[in-house]
C-alpha positions as CSV (number, residue, x, y, z in Angstrom):
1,X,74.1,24.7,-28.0
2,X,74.4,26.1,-32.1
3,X,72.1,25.2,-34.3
4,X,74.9,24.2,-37.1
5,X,75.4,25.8,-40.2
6,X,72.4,25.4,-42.2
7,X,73.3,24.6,-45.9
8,X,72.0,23.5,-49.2
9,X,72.6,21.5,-52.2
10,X,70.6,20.4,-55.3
11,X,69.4,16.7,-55.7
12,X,69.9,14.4,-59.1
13,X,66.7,15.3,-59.7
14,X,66.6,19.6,-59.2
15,X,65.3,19.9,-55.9
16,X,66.7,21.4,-53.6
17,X,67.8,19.7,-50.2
18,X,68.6,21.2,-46.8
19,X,71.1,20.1,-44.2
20,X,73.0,20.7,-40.7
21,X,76.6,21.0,-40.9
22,X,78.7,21.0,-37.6
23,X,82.6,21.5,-38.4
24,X,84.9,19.4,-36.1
25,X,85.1,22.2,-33.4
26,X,88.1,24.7,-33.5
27,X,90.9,23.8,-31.4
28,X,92.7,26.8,-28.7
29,X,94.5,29.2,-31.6
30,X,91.2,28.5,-34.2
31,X,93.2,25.5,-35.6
32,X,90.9,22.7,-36.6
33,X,91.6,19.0,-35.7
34,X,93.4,17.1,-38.0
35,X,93.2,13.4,-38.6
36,X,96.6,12.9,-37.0
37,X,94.5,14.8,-34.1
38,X,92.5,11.5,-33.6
39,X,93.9,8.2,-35.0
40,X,92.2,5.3,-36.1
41,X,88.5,8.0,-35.4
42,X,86.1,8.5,-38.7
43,X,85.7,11.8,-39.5
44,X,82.5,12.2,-41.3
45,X,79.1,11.6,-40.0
46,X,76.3,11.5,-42.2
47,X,72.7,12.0,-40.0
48,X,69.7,10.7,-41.2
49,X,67.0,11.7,-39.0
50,X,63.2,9.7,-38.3
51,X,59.6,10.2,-40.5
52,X,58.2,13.0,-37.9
53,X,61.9,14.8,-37.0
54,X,64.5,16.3,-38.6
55,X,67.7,17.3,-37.9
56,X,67.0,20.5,-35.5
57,X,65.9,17.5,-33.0
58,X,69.6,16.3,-32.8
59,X,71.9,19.6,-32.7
60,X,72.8,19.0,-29.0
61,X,74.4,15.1,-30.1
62,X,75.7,16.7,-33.0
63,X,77.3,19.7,-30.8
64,X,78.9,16.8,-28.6
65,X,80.0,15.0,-31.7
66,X,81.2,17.9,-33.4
67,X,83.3,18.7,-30.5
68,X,85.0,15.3,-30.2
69,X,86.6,15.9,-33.8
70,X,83.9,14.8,-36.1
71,X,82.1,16.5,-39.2
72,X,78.8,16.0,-38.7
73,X,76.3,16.2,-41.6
74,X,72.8,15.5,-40.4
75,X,70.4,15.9,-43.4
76,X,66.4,17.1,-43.5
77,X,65.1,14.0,-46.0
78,X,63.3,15.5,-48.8
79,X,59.5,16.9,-48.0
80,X,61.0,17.2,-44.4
81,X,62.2,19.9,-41.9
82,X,64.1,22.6,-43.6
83,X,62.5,20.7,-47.0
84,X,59.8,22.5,-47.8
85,X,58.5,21.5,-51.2
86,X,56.8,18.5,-51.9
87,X,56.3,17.8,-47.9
88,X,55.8,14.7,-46.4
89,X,56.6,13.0,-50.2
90,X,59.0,10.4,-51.7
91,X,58.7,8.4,-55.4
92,X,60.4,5.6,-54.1
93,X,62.8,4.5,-51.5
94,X,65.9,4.5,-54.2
95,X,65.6,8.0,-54.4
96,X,65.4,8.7,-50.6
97,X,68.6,6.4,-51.0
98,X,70.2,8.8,-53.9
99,X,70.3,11.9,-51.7
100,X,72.0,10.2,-49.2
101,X,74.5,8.9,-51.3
102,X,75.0,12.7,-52.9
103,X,75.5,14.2,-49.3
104,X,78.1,11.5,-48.5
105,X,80.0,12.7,-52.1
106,X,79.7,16.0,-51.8
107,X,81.2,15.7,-47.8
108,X,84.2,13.3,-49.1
109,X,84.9,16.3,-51.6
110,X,84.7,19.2,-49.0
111,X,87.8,17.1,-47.0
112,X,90.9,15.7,-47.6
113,X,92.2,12.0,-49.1
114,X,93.1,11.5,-45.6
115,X,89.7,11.5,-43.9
116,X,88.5,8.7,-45.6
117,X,86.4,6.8,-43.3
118,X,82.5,7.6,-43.7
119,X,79.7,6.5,-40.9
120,X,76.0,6.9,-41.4
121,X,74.2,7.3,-38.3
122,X,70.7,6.4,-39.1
123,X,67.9,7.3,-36.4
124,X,64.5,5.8,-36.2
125,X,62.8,5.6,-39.6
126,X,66.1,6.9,-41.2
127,X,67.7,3.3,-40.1
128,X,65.1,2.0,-43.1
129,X,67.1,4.7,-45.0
130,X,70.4,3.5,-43.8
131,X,70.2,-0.2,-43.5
132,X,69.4,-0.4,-47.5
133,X,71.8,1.9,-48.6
134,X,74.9,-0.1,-46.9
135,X,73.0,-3.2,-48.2
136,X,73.0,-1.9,-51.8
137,X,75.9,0.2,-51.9
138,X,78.0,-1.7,-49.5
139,X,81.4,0.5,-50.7
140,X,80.4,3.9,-50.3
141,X,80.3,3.9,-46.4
142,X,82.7,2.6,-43.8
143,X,80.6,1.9,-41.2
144,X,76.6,2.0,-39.7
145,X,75.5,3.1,-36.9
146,X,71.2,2.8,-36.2
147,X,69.7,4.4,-33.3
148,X,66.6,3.2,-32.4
149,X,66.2,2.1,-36.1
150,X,62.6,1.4,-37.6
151,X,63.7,-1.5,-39.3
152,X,61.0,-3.2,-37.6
153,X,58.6,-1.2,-35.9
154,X,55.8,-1.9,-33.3
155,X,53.3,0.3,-35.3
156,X,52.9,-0.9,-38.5
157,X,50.6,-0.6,-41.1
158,X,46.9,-2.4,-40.5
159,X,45.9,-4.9,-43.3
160,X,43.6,-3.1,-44.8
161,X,45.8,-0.1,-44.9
162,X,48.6,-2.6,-46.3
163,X,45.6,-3.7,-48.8
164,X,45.3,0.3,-49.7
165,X,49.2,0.6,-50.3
166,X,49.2,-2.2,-52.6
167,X,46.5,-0.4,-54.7
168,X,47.9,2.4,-54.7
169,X,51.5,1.0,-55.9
170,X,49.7,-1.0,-58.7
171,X,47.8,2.2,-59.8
172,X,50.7,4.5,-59.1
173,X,48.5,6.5,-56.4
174,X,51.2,8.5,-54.9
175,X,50.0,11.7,-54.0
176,X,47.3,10.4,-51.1
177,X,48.1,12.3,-47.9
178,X,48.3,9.8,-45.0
179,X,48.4,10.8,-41.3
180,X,52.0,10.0,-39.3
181,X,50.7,7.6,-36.5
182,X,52.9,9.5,-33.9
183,X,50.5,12.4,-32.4
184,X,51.3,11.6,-29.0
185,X,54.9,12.8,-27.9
186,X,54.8,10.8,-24.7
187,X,56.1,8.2,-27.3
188,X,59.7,9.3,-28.1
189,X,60.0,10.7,-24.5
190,X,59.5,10.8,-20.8
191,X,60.0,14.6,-20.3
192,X,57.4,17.0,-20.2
193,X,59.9,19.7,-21.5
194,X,60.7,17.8,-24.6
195,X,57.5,16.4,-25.3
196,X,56.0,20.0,-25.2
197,X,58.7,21.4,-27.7
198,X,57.7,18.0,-30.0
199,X,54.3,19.2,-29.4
200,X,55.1,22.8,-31.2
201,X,58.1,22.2,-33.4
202,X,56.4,24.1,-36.6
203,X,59.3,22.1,-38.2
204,X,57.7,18.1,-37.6
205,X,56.0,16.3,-40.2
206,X,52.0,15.1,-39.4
207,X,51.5,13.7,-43.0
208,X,53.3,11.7,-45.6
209,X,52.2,10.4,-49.2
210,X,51.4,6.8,-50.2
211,X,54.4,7.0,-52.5
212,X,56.5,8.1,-49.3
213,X,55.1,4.8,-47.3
214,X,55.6,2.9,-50.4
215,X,59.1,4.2,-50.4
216,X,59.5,2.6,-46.9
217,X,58.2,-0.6,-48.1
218,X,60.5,-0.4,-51.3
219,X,63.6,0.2,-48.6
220,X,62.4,-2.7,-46.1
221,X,62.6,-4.5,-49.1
222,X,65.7,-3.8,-50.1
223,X,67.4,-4.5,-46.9
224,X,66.3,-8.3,-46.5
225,X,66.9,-8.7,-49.5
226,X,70.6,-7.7,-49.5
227,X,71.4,-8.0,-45.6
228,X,74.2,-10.4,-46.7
229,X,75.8,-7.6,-48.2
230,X,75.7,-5.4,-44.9
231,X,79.9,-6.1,-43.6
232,X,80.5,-3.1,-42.2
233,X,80.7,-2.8,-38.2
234,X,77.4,-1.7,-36.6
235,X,76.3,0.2,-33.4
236,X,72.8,-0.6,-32.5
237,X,71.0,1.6,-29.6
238,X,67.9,0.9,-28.3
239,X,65.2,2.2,-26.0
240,X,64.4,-0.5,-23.6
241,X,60.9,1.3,-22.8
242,X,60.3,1.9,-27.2
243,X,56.9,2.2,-28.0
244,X,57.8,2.4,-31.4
245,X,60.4,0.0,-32.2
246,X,59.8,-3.7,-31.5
247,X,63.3,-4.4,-30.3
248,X,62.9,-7.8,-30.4
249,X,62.5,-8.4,-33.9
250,X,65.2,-5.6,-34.6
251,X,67.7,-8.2,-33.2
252,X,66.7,-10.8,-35.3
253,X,67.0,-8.6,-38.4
254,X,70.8,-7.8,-37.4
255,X,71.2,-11.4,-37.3
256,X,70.8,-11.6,-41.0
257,X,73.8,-9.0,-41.8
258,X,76.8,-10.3,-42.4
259,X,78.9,-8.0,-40.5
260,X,81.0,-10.2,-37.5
261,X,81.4,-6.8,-35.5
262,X,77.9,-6.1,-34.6
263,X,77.8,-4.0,-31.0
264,X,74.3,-3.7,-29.4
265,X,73.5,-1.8,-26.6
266,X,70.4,-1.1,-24.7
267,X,69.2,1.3,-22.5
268,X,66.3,0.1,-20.2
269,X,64.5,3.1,-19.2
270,X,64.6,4.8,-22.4
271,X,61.8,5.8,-24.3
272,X,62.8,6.4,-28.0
273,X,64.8,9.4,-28.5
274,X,68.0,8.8,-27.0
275,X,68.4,12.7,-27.6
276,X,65.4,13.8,-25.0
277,X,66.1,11.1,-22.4
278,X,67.3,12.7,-19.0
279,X,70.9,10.6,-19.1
280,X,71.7,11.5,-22.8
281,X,75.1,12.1,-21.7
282,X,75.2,7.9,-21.7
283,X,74.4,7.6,-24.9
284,X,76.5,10.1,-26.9
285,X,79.4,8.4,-24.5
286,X,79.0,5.6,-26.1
287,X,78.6,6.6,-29.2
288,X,81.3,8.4,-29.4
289,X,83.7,5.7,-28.1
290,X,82.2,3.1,-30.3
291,X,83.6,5.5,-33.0
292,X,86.8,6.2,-32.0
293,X,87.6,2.9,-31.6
294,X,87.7,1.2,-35.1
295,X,90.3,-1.2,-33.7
296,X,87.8,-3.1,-31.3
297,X,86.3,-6.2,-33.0
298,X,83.0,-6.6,-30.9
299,X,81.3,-10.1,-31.8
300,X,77.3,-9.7,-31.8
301,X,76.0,-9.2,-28.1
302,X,73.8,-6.3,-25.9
303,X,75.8,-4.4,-23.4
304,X,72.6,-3.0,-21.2
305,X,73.1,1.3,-20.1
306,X,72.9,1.4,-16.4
307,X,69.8,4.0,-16.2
């Protein structure tokens, strides 16, 4: 398993933000795949990883991906991971949308006119991230693709902690530190190997700012507002055993898109990180055949994993 090539770029706004790169893995002879290599297949994956991870989490999917012809750029969100200034903080949700939207330029420019197509792969809080920018920029990406997304999640904000976040928006407090409500790995996975490494990654985040959770809000918002403008064709995965995700209102939100190729597929023993269950194999299958496929038109409907 390789880490990817670890790699750098300056935000709109000077700082400085990390990323994963995994080339589309050389071919017998060192040639690298071509377009013609895999018809019809998007090329570019953008990865936008969840509020505790960051893109070490996903190098074995992004290995797999990698190797079935895709350029895989999987970002550390500012404050997070590799990101080490400012940690744990965002001004708003526009900005988090803004370096998103700069990685997907500056990985259209590293390729050719002919790899056009662009999907975002949006895991667990990233889907916030992802949802709103195809909903306000509906033309820079080709398709969307949430994993486990925390659209709508089962652990939410209390109402006096909403009550807090309101004060603090109206008196631009945006610097309070605010513990993540996700101590306990035995709630993104079943294995006691992964949860220990969860446990120790020095790399996780523990605390954000009220300007990051207002970010969240401002990207929640967003997205209902504009889900109308959401036509691209979607991949939903789900855990069916998610702690963290409330599935059920997740389907209702992709109900609001207007996107006629919405594909939803749930795995009922899952926890919530596809990448640590013990049949992850399934999941990056499926993935992977959902994007080579462009040509399948898949009406709205859940096709259930058999573990």
């Amino acid at each position: 398993m390789t880490e990817g090539v670890i790699r750098s770029f300056t935000a709109s706004d000077g700082y400085t933000l990390h990323y994963r790169h995994w080339p589309a893995t050389a071919r017998s002879g060192g040639e690298q795949p071509s377009p013609d290599d895999f018809p019809g297949t998007p090329h570019i994956l953008i990865g936008l990883h969840g509020i505790q991870s960051h893109s070490g989490w996903y190098t074995w999917s992004s290995e797999k991906l990698a190797a079935a012809g895709f350029e895989v750029y999987f970002a550390d969100r500012r404050g997070s991971g590799q990101n080490a200034d400012d940690r744990g903080h965002a001004d708003h949700g526009l900005r988090l949308i803004n370096d998103v939207r700069q990685l997907i330029d500056l990985a259209r420019r590293e390729h050719s006119e002919q790899i056009a197509r662009v999907t975002v792969m949006a895991v667990s809080w990233g889907g916030k991230v992802g949802a709103a920018l195809a909903a306000l920029f509906p033309d820079e990406i080709d398709q969307l693709a949430l994993l486990y997304p925390g659209m709508e999640p089962l652990i939410c904000p209390t109402r006096v902690q909403t009550l807090k976040l309101n004060v603090a928006r109206d008196f631009d407090i945006r610097r309070k530190m605010v513990p993540v409500p996700l101590s306990d790995p035995t709630l993104f996975t079943d294995s006691p190997r992964w949860q220990e490494w969860i446990r120790h990654d020095p790399l996780a985040l523990h605390k954000v700012t009220s300007g990051f959770l207002n970010a969240g809000r401002d990207l929640d918002h967003i997205r209902r507002q504009k889900s109308d403008q959401i036509r691209h064709r979607v991949l939903v995965m789900l855990a069916g055993r998610d702690q963290i995700i409330d599935n059920h209102r997740t389907r209702a939100a992709l109900h609001r898109f207007a996107s006629e190729d919405i594909r939803v597929i749930e795995y009922p023993r899952a926890r919530h990180t596809l990448e640590f269950d013990s049949h992850r194999e399934r999941f990056v299958d499926d993935l992977i055949h959902w994007l080579s496929h462009t040509d399948e038109t898949t009406s709205s409907h859940t096709i259930c994993g058999d573990h």
